[in-house]
Steps between C-alpha positions, in 0.01 A plus 500: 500500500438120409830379717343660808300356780420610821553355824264570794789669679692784420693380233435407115639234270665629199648264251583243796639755740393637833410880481349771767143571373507869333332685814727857477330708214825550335750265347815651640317405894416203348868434443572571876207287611723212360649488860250443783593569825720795459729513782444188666843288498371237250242638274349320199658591167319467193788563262678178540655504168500680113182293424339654758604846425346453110132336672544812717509754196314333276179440767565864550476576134816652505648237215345358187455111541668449188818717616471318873547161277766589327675648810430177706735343198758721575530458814574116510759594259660793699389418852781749699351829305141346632646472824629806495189654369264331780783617733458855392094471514522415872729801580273760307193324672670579846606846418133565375321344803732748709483752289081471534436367804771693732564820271895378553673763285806274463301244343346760265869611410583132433179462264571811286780338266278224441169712417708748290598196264186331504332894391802561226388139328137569468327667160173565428417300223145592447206736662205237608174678632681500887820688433768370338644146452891467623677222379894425519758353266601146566646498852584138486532286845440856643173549372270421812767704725412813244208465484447475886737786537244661261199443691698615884551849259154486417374504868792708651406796256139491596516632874099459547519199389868448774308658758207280505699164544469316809674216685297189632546498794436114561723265660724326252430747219579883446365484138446848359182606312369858350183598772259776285270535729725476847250239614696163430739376772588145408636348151251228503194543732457101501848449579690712722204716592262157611846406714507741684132503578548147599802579726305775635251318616702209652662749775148615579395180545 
């Protein structure tokens, strides 16, 4: 994407706006990733605000950019359904982290409304030559919450795909990625990986 550059850390700049670098192997992770340092009492949250939320689906390719424009419009317009929307976002990302992460079957119970509306809205519009191509009627400001909700269905009905996902287990992070081969251990080798390496060798020493 042309409004995209990436910084030497763990994050990328899309359209202006501070986002984690797409490390998980799935959107719907990716989504979760937007808070680092799960659990810690002040973590870092990525989704600071509606315009966030649309650089978040649209670097995920969940949204056209021409329907991420037009939604940005909206939004100034209508700013307590964007704030609700964003609101909404964050609660399905924490349900999904604990739903992933933890295997917390209240959090899965609290998910299912939300992934049985996001499922009922989508249509296959088209057979391409890797399945079939979903698409759903004009969802509005809700659009990046569907479509999210879409991709969390996505993962959560592929249980290889569940039961490969791991949790970094750096400090400050807890960002969630799909691990094929059950040989990775950290999100980012050269971050949280080369840390702990460094701490590591500072108690030796």
């Amino acid at each position: 994407m042309s409004d995209v550059v990436t910084s030497p850390a763990a994050q990328v700049l899309v359209g202006g706006l501070l986002l984690p670098r797409p490390v998980a192997g799935h959107p719907a992770l990716e989504l979760c990733n937007t808070l680092a340092g799960w659990g810690d009492p002040a973590p870092r949250d990525y989704l600071t605000s509606y315009a966030a939320l649309l650089a978040l689906a649209r670097h995920l390719d969940l949204l056209p950019a021409g329907e991420t424009r037009g939604l940005r419009r909206d939004a100034a317009a209508r700013p307590a359904t964007a704030a609700r929307t964003l609101g909404d976002v964050r609660r399905l990302r924490a349900d999904l982290y604990a739903a992933v992460a933890h295997r917390d079957p209240a959090a899965l119970t609290r998910l299912n409304p939300a992934l049985a509306r996001a499922a009922a809205a989508r249509r296959i519009t088209a057979l391409g030559p890797h399945g079939p191509v979903w698409a759903a009627p004009d969802q509005g400001l809700r659009a990046p919450r569907t479509a999210l909700a879409w991709a969390a269905y996505r993962l959560l009905d592929d249980p290889v795909a569940v039961s490969r996902v791991r949790v970094c287990p750096g400090d400050g992070c807890g960002w969630l990625f799909v691990d094929p081969r059950g040989q990775r251990r950290w999100c980012v080798m050269s971050l949280c990986g080369n840390r702990a390496k460094a701490r590591r060798h500072a108690a030796r020493a």
